[in-house]
C-alpha positions in Angstrom: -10.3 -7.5 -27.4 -10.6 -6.5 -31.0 -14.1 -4.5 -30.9 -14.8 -0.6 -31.7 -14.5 0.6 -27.8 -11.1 -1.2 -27.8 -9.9 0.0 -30.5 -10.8 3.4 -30.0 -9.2 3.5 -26.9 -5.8 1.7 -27.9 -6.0 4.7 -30.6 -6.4 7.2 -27.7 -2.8 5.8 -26.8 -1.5 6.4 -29.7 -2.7 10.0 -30.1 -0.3 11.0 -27.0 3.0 11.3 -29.6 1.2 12.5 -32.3 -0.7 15.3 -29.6 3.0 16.1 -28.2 4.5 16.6 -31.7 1.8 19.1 -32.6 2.1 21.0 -29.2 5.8 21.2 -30.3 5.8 22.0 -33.8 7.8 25.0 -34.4 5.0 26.9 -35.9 2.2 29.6 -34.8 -0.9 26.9 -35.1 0.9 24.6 -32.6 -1.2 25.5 -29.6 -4.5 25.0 -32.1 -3.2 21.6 -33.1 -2.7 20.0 -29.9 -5.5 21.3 -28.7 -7.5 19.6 -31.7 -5.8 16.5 -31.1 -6.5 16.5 -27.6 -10.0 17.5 -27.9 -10.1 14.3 -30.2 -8.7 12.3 -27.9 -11.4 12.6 -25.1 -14.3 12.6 -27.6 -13.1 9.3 -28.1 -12.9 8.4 -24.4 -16.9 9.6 -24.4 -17.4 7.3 -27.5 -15.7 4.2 -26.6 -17.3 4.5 -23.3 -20.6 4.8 -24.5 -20.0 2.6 -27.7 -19.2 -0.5 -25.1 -22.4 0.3 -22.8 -24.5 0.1 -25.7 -23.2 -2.2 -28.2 -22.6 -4.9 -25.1 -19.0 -4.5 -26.0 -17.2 -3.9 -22.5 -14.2 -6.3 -21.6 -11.8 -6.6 -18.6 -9.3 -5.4 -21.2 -10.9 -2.0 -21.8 -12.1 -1.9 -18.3 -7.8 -1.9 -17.8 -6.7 0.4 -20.5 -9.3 2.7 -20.6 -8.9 4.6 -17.3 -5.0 4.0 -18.4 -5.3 5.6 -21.5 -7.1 8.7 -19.9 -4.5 9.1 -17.4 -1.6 8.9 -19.7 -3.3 11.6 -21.8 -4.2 14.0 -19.5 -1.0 14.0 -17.4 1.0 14.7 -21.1 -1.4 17.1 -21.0 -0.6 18.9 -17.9 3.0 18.6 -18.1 3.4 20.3 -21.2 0.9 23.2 -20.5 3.0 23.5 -16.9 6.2 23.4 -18.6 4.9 26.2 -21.2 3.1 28.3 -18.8 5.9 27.8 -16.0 3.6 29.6 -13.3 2.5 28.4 -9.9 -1.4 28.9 -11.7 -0.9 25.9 -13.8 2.0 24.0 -12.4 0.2 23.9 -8.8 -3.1 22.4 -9.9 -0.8 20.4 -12.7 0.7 18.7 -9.7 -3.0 18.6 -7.4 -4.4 16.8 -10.1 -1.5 14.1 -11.2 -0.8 13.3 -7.8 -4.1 12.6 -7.0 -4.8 10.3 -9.9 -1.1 8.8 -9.0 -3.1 8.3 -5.1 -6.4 7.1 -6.1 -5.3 4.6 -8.6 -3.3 3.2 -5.9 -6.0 3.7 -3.8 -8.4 1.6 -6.1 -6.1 -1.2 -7.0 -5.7 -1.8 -2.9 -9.1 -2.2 -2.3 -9.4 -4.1 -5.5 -7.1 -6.5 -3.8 -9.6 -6.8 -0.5 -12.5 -7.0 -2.4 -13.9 -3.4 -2.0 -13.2 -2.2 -5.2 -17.2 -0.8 -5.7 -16.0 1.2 -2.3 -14.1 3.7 -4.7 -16.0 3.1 -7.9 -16.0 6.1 -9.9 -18.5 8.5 -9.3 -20.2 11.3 -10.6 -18.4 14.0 -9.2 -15.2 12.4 -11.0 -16.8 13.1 -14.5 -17.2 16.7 -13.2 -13.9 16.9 -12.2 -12.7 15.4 -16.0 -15.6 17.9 -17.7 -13.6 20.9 -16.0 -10.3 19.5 -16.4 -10.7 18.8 -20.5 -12.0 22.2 -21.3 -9.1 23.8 -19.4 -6.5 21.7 -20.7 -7.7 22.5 -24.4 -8.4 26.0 -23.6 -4.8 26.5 -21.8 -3.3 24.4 -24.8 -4.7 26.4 -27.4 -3.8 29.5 -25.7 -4.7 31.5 -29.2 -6.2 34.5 -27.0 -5.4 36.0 -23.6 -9.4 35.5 -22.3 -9.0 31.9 -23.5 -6.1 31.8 -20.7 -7.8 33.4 -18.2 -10.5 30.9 -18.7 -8.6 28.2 -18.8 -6.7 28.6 -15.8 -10.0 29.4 -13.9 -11.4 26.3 -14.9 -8.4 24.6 -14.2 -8.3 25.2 -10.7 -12.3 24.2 -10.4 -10.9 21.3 -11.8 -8.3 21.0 -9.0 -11.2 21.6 -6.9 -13.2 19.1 -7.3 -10.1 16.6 -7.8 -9.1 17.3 -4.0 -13.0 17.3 -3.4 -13.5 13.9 -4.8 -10.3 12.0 -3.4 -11.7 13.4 -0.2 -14.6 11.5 -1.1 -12.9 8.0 -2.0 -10.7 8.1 1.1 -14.1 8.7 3.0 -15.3 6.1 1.3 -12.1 4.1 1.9 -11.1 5.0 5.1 -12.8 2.2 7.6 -11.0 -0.2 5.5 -7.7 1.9 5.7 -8.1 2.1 9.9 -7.8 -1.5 9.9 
């Protein structure tokens, strides 16, 4: 449990108060801060992922916390920007993209439970979807110039795109087991 992957990841976790504190510091360089933390935070998902392939170092632990720690971040994420922005063009794909995660988690753990687990495995549309997603969360967090908005809440819904595109794909992928 107690190797670099893991504890880059259980430091992910941690990074969620100190990332909401910045967004909500009363000063001008708030937006830049959480957007530096956040940015952080996913480099280390990358790293811990890629430090466990090739140091050997994967466990069922971060196998666990690891998608967890993701999730928890990126749905901070989205509820502050949503809350900030408070317009359908963020909330609505805010929503999309929480739900979905909220659907195919369930989704996973289900046919975990039968034994069909590799049915769902991630794929690589997914790390499309999260490619999109974490440049328009730290663009829209940022939010230090108007074309960085813009941008960001374009990417954002190609983000909320591909997240309906790809939970089409797992209940595909799912659904002979689901008409059962």
């Amino acid at each position: 449990m107690n190797n670099i992957p893991n504890i880059l990841t259980m430091f992910r976790v941690v990074l969620i108060p100190v990332f909401l504190v910045c967004f909500y510091l009363p000063t001008e360089n708030a937006g830049f801060w959480s957007a530096l933390v956040f940015t952080f935070a996913a480099f280390t998902d990358y790293l811990d992922g890629y430090l466990a392939r090739r140091l050997g170092q994967s466990t069922p632990f971060g196998a666990f916390l690891d998608p967890v720690a993701d999730k928890l971040m990126v749905a901070a994420a989205l509820v502050v920007i949503a809350e900030y922005f408070q317009s359908p063009w963020v909330t609505v794909p805010a929503i999309v993209m929480i739900s979905r995660e909220i659907v195919i988690s369930a989704l996973r753990e289900w046919m975990a439970e039968l034994g069909k687990r590799g049915n769902v495995a991630v794929s690589s549309l997914g790390k499309y979807k999260t490619t999109f997603q974490m440049i328009a969360i730290t663009a829209l967090l940022w939010n230090g110039y108007q074309w960085m908005t813009v941008i960001g809440t374009v990417l954002l819904f190609i983000a909320m795109v591909l997240t309906l595109w790809s939970m089409v794909v797992y209940l595909r992928a799912a659904w002979p087991t689901l008409r059962q």
